[in-house]
C-alpha positions, 0 to 999 in steps of 0.5 A: 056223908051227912046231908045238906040242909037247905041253905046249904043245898040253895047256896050249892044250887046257886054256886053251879048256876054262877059257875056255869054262867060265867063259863058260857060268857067265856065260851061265846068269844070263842065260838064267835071267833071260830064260827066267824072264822069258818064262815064266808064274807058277806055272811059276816059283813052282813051282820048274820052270824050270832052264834053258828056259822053260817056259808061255811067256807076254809078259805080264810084258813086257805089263805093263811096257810098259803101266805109265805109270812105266815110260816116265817113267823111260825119258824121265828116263834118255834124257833124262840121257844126252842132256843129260849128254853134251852138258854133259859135251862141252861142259864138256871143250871149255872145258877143253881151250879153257883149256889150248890156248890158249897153242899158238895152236891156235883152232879148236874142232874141233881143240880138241874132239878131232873132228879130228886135227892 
C-alpha cells in the first residue's frame, strides 16, 4: 500500500468531513420527526423541541393504532403489494413467454428469470 502525499491526504480529510455532513443534515428530519413524534403536545407546540424529545408520551402512536382507518389503509397497501407483485411477475412471464419462445427454451422457470441457464 504506497502512502499519501499531502494533497491527497487533505483532500481525503475534507472528503469525509463533507460526507459526514451531509449525512447529519439527512439524519436531523429524521430524528426531528421522531422525537416530535414521541413527544407530548404542549412541548411541541411550545416550540421546545430542537433535537431530543422532550415529555415523552406513546399517545400519539396510542392513537394511531387504535384508529379503525389506520388498518384499513394498511390492509389496502398490503394487499396491493401483494396482488401487484403477483400480477406483475406474472404479466412479465407471459412476456418473456412470447419472446423465448423461438429459442426452444420451455420451461417456466428458465423463463420466469428464477433459474439461470
Amino acid at each position: 500500500m504506497e502512502r499519501l502525499n499531502k494533497s491527497e491526504k487533505i483532500f481525503k480529510i475534507f472528503s469525509y468531513i463533507v460526507v459526514i455532513l451531509f449525512a447529519l443534515l439527512a439524519l436531523y428530519p429524521v430524528v426531528y420527526a421522531f422525537s416530535v413524534s414521541i413527544s407530548g403536545k404542549v412541548a411541541y407546540e411550545s416550540g421546545q423541541i430542537v433535537l431530543l424529545p422532550k415529555d415523552v408520551t406513546l399517545q400519539a402512536y396510542y392513537m394511531i393504532l387504535h384508529n379503525k382507518g389506520f388498518w384499513i389503509s394498511y390492509t389496502n397497501t398490503l394487499f396491493y403489494t401483494v396482488l401487484g407483485t403477483a400480477w406483475s411477475m406474472f404479466v412479465s412471464c407471459k412476456v418473456q413467454n412470447y419472446f423465448l419462445k423461438d429459442n426452444g427454451i420451455s420451461c417456466w422457470y428458465l423463463q420466469c428469470g428464477l433459474m439461470q441457464e
